[in-house]
C-alpha positions in Angstrom: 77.2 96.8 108.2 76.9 93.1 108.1 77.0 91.2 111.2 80.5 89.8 112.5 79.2 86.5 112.4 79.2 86.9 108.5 83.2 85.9 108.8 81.9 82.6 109.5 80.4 81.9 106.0 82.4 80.6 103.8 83.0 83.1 101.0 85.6 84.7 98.2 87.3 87.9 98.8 88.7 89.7 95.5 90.1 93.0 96.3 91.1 95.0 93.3 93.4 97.8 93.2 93.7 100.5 90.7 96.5 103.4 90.6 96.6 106.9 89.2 92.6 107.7 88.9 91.8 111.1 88.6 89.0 112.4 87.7 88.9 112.5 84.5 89.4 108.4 84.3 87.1 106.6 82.3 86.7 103.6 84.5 85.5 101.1 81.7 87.9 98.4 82.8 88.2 95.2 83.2 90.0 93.2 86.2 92.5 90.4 85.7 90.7 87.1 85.4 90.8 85.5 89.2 89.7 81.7 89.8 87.0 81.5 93.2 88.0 78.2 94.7 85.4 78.1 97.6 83.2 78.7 94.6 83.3 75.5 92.5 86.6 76.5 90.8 84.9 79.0 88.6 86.5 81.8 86.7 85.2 85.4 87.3 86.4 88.8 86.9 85.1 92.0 87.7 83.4 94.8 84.9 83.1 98.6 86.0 81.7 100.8 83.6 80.5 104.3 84.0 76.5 105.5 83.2 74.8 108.8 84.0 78.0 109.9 85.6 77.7 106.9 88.0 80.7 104.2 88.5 78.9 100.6 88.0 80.4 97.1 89.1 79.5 93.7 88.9 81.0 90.1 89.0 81.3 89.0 85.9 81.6 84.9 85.1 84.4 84.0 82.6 83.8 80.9 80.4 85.9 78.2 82.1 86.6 74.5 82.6 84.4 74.0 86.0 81.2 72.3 83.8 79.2 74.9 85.2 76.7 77.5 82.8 75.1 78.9 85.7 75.4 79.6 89.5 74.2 81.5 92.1 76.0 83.3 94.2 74.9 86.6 96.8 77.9 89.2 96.3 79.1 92.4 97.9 81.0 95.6 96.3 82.0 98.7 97.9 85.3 100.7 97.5 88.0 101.2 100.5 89.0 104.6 101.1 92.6 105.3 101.9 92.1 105.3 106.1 90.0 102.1 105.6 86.6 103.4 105.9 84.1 101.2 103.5 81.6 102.8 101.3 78.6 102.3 99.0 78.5 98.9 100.6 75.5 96.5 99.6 75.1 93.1 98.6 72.3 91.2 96.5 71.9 87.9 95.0 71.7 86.8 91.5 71.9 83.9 89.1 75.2 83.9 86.8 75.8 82.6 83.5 79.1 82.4 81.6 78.6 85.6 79.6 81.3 87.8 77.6 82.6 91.3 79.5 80.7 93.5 76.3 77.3 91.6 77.3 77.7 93.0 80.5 78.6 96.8 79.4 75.7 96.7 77.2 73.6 96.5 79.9 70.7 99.1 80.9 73.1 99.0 84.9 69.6 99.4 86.8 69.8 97.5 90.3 73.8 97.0 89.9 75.6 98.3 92.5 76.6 101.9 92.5 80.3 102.0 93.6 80.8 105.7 92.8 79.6 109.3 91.9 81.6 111.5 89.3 82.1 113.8 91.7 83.9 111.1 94.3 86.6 110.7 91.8 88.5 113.6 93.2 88.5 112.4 96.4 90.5 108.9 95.8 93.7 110.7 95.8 94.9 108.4 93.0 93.8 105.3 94.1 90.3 103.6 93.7 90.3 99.7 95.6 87.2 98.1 95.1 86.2 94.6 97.5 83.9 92.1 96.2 82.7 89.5 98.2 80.8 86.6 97.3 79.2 83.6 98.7 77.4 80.2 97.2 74.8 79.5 99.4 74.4 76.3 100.8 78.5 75.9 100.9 79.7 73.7 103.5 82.9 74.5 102.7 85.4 75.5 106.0 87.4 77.4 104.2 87.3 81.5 102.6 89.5 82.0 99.8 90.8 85.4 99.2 93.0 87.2 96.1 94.1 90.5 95.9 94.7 92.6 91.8 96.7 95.5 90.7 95.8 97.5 87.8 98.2 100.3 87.1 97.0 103.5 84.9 99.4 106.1 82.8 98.6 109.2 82.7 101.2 112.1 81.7 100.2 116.0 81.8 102.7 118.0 78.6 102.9 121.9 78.8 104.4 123.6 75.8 103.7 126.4 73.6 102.6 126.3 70.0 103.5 129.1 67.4 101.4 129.2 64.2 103.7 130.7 61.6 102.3 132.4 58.8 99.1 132.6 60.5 97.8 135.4 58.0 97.9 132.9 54.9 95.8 130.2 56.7 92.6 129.5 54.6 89.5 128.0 55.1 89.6 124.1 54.8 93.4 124.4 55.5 94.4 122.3 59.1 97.4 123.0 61.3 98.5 120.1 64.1 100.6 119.4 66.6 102.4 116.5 67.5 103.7 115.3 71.0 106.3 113.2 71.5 105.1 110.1 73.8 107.2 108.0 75.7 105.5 104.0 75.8 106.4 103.5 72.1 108.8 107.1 71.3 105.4 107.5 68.8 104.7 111.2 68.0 101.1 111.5 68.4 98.9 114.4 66.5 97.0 116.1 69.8 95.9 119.0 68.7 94.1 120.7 65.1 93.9 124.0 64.5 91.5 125.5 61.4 89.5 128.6 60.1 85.5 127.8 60.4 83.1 130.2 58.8 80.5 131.0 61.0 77.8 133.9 60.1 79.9 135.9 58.4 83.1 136.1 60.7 86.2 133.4 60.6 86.7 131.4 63.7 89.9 130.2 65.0 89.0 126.5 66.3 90.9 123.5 67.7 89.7 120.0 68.6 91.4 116.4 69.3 92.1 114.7 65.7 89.3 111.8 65.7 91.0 109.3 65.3 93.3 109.3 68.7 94.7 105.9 70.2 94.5 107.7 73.7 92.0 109.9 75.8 93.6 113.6 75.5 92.0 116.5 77.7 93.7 119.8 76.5 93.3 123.5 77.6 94.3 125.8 75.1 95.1 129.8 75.7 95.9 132.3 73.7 98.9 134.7 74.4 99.9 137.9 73.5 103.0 139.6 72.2 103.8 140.0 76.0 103.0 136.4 76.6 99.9 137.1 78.5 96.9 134.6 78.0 94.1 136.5 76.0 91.4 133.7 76.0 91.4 130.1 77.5 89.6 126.9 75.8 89.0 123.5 76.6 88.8 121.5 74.0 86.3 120.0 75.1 84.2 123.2 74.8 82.7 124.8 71.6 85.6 124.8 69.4 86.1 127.9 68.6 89.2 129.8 70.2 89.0 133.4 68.5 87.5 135.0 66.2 89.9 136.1 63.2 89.0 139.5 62.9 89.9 140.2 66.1 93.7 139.1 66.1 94.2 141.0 62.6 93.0 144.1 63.7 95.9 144.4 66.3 98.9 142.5 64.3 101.2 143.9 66.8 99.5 142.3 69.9 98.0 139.5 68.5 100.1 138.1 65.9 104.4 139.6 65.7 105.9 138.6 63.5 102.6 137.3 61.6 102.8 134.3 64.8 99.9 133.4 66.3 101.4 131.7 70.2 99.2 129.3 71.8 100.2 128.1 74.9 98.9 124.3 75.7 98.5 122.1 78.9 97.4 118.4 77.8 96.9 115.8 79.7 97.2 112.1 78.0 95.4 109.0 79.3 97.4 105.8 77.9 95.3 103.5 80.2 96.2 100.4 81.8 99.9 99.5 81.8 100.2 96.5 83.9 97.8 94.1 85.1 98.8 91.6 87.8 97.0 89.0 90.1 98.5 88.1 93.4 97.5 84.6 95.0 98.6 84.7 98.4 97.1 81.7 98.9 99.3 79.7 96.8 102.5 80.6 98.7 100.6 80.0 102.1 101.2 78.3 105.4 98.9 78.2 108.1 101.0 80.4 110.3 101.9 83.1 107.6 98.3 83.1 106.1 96.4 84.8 109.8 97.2 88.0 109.0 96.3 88.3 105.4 92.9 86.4 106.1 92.1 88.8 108.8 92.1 91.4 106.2 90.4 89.3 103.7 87.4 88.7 105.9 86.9 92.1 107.4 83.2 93.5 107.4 84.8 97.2 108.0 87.9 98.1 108.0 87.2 101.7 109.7 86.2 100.3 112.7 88.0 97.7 115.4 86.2 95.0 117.3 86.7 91.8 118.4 86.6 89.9 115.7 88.6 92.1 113.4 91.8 93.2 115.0 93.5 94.6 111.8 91.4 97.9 110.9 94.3 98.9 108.0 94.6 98.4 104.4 96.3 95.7 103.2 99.4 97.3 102.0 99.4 98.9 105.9 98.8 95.4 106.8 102.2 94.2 105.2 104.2 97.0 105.6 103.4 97.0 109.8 104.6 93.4 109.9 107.5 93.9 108.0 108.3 96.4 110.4 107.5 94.7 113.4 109.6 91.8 112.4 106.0 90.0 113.4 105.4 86.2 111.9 108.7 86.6 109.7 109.7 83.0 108.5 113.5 84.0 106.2 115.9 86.7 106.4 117.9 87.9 103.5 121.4 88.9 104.4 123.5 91.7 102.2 127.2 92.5 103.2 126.7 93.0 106.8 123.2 93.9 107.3 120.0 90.8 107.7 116.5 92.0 106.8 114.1 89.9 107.9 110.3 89.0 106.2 107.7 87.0 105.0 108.3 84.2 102.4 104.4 84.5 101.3 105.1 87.9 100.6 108.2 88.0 99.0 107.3 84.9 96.6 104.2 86.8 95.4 105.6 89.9 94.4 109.0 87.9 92.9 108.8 84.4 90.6 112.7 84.5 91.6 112.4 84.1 95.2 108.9 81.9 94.6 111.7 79.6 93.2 114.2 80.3 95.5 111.8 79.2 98.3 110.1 76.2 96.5 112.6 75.1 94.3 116.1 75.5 94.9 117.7 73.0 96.9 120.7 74.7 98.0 118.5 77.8 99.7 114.8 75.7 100.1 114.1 75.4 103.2 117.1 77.6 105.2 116.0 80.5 107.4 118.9 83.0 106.1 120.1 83.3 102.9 122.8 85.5 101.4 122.2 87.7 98.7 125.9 88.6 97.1 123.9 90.2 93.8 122.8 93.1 96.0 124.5 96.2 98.6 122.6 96.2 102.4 120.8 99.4 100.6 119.2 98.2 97.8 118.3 94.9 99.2 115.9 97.3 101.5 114.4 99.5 99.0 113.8 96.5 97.2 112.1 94.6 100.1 110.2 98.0 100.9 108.9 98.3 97.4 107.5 94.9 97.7 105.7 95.2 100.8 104.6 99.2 100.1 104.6 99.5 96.6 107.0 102.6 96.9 110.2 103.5 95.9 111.7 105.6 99.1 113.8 108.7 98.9 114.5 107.9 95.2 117.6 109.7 93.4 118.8 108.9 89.7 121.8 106.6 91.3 119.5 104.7 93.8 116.6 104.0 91.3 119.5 102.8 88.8 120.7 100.1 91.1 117.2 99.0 92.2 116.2 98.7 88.1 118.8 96.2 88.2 117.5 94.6 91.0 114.1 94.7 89.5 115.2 92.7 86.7 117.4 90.3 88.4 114.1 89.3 90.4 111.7 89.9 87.8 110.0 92.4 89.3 108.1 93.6 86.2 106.2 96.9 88.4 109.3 98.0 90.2 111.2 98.0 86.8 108.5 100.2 85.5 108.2 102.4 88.2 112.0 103.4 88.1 111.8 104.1 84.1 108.8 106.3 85.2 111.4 108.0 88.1 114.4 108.4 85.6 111.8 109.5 82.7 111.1 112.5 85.0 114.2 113.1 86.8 116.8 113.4 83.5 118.8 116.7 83.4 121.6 118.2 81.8 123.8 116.8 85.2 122.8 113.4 84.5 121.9 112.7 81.0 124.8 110.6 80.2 124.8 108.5 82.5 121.1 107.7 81.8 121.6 107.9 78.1 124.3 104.9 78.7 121.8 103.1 81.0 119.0 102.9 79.0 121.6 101.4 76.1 122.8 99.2 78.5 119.5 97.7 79.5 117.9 98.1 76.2 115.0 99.8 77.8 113.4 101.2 74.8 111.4 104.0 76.6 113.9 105.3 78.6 116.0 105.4 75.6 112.9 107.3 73.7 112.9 109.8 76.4 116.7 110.6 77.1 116.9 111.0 73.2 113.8 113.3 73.3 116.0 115.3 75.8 118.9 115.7 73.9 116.7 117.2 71.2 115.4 119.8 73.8 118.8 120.9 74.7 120.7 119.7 71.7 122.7 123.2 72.0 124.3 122.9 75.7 124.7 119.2 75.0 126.2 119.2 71.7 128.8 122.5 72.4 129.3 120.4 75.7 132.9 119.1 76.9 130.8 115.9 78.2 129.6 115.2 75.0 133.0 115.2 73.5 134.4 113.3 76.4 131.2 110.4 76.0 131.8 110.7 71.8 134.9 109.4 72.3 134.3 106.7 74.7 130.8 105.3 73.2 131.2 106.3 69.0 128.2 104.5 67.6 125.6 105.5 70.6 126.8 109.0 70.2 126.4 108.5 66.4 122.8 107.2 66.9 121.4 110.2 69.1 122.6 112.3 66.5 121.1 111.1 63.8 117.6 110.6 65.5 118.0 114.1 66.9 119.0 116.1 63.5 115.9 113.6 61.6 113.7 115.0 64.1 114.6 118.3 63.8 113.7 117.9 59.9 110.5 116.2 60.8 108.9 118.4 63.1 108.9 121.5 61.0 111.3 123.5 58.8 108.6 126.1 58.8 109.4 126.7 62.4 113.6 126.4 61.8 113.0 129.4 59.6 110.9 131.3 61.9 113.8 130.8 65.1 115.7 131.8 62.5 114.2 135.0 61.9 114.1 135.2 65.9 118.0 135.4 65.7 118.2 138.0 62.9 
């Protein structure tokens, strides 16, 4: 651990958060570009990149307006765990020169710092923060600067079960694939290939990953019985080869009814980073309101206390403790009959609507209590919550609804996305109208995607449905759209596999 006195350099804290890793990440990313303005003004960001089943990082200097080609700078990575213990901490110093992020990847990584093992992944629990620290020397400078990132991964696991009709008739050079419907875009993405491969003598059943995917996709691929227990399991990222032929033809009637060969399928889809956000405390800052974020900025180790680092939490614990403490508050935001008091600071960097609202707007600038009329007591505290924890609390369908629309109304681009995410996963049979009418309402494309998608899983409760009739009649040309993209599906997917439910039926 570095000495205490080390808070009395003058130096740049970039902290750097990054949600949903597992461990099956690839961690080649980049951060959001941050400006170091103890450090000349210069424009850095930082580049992780994976090598021998190590997690590399570095500082990497942007090409920018400060005049300068090359500095020198001593720096310091190591990742914060959860409880605020710091690890894989060490520091060297080296010359920088404006250089592009692929320059850096392409690099042999020997003497960068080692911020990870594969095997640590599993132990994030979802989350991986990373602190750099860095330091000019010979900077007279009085002041440390600090700036705190949010990167924000997608992943989605998809279980379903594949039958292979006709399986008998499938030759040699022949392919059979499967396609997923995803919700960013409401593309239908080709996961899986299934194919004969002669191999000494004896067809193999294989499946792989079409080459030419736009996302990571890890799938596990078993075989199932007439029973519907699994005969054999795959990875995909094993040898391909599933089966061998011979043996599912010489028992039809275990292997294959019907001449169906079922394969049941768990994937798991990597769609990488979805948002990307700096936040600048520094530029909504007082002297009062900025002690408590710069205590956390310029902590050695966060694990332990001592005297001259009283705050031993992360950052969001940080927040969320003085939010609930009512400690250093400077506004409080009134709804109905309820006042909620917090931290302008805060609030403006999470929201460009109240950043306005404090700085800008004459009628509200400068007052200690302001009246929110666009929002009930409860949402106003979700919302206020969600910016100082970055989570939603006891979340329901008509709860996340009304906090969408308060995400918009502030611009709240993360909390928007979060509650698509929450209504995504949460649509049933009870509530699919009303989401189907939200998403319309909002013109949210995904949501829209994914209550359609749905609808075309349970088109035959929903279309024999009394609610469907009732919300025909009340919303004709939104009715008349699911419909169509529903039945077009339906002809897209497969008519080979209408006929065979078909058959099922007979």
């Amino acid at each position: 651990m570095v000495d205490c006195k080390e808070h009395l350099r003058p130096h740049f804290t970039f902290i750097w958060t990054l949600q949903n890793v597992t461990e099956r990440t690839y961690l080649g990313l980049t951060s959001p570009p941050f400006v170091a303005d103890t450090i000349d003004n210069t424009e850095w960001c930082l580049v992780l990149w994976e090598r021998k089943d190590k997690l590399l990082c570095i500082p990497c200097k942007n090409h920018d307006d400060s005049g300068l080609e090359t500095i020198e700078i001593e720096y310091e990575t190591s990742v914060i765990t959860s409880n605020g213990t710091v690890l894989n901490e060490k520091r060297q110093k080296k010359c920088f020169e404006s250089e592009f992020v692929f320059d850096v990847r392409g690099s042999s990584g020997i003497g960068e710092n080692v911020l990870l093992e594969q095997n640590d992944k599993t132990n994030l629990k979802g989350t991986l923060t990373i602190r750099c620290r860095m330091w000019k020397p010979e900077n007279e400078s009085c002041n440390s600067g600090f700036c705190y990132a949010h990167t924000r991964l997608k992943q989605e696991r998809r279980f379903f079960t594949w039958p292979i009709p006709e399986f008998s008739s499938l030759a040699i050079g022949h392919r059979r694939s499967f396609y997923l419907q995803v919700t960013p875009r409401g593309d239908l993405l080709r996961v899986l290939d299934l194919y004969l491969q002669c191999d000494d003598g004896d067809d193999k059943v294989c499946i792989e990953n079409p080459k030419k995917c736009p996302y990571e996709v890890f799938c596990e691929v078993s075989v199932m019985s007439a029973a519907g227990n699994i005969v054999c399991s795959k990875s995909i990222s094993d040898d391909a080869a599933l089966i061998k032929r011979s043996k599912l033809m010489s028992n039809k009637s275990f292997y294959l009814p019907n001449d169906v060969l079922f394969l049941r399928c768990e994937c798991e889809i990597d769609f990488g980073v979805i948002s990307h956000r700096i936040e600048n405390y520094r530029q909504f800052s007082s002297s009062e309101n900025m002690d408590f974020i710069a205590t956390v900025a310029l902590n050695d180790d966060w694990s332990e206390k001592s005297s001259c680092s009283p705050c031993c939490c992360s950052l969001k614990q940080v927040l969320k403790k003085y939010y609930e403490n009512g400690e250093l508050t400077d506004v409080s935001l009134r709804a109905g009959t309820e006042t909620f008091k917090a931290h302008k600071i805060i609030l403006s960097a999470k929201s460009k609507v109240f950043e306005e609202m404090f700085t800008k707007d004459k009628s509200k600038k400068g007052r200690k209590t302001i009246e929110l009329t666009d929002l009930d007591p409860d949402t106003l505290r979700r919302l206020i919550m969600y910016i100082y924890s970055d989570n939603v609390e006891d979340p329901t369908p008509q709860r996340v609804m009304k906090l969408y629309k308060a995400a918009i109304r502030y611009e709240m681009q993360d909390l928007r996305e979060e509650c698509m995410r929450f209504l995504e996963l949460n649509i049933c049979l009870d509530n699919i109208f009303d989401v189907l009418g939200f998403a319309e309402k909002h013109q949210d494309e995904n949501l829209k995607c994914a209550t359609r998608m749905f609808i075309f899983g349970h088109h035959t409760e929903i279309f024999g449905s009394l609610d469907w009739r009732n919300f025909k009649k009340r919303n004709r040309m939104l009715a008349l759209d699911v419909m169509q993209y529903v039945f077009t599906l339906r002809r897209f997917t497969s008519e080979i596999m209408s006929e065979y439910l078909e058959q099922l039926d007979e």
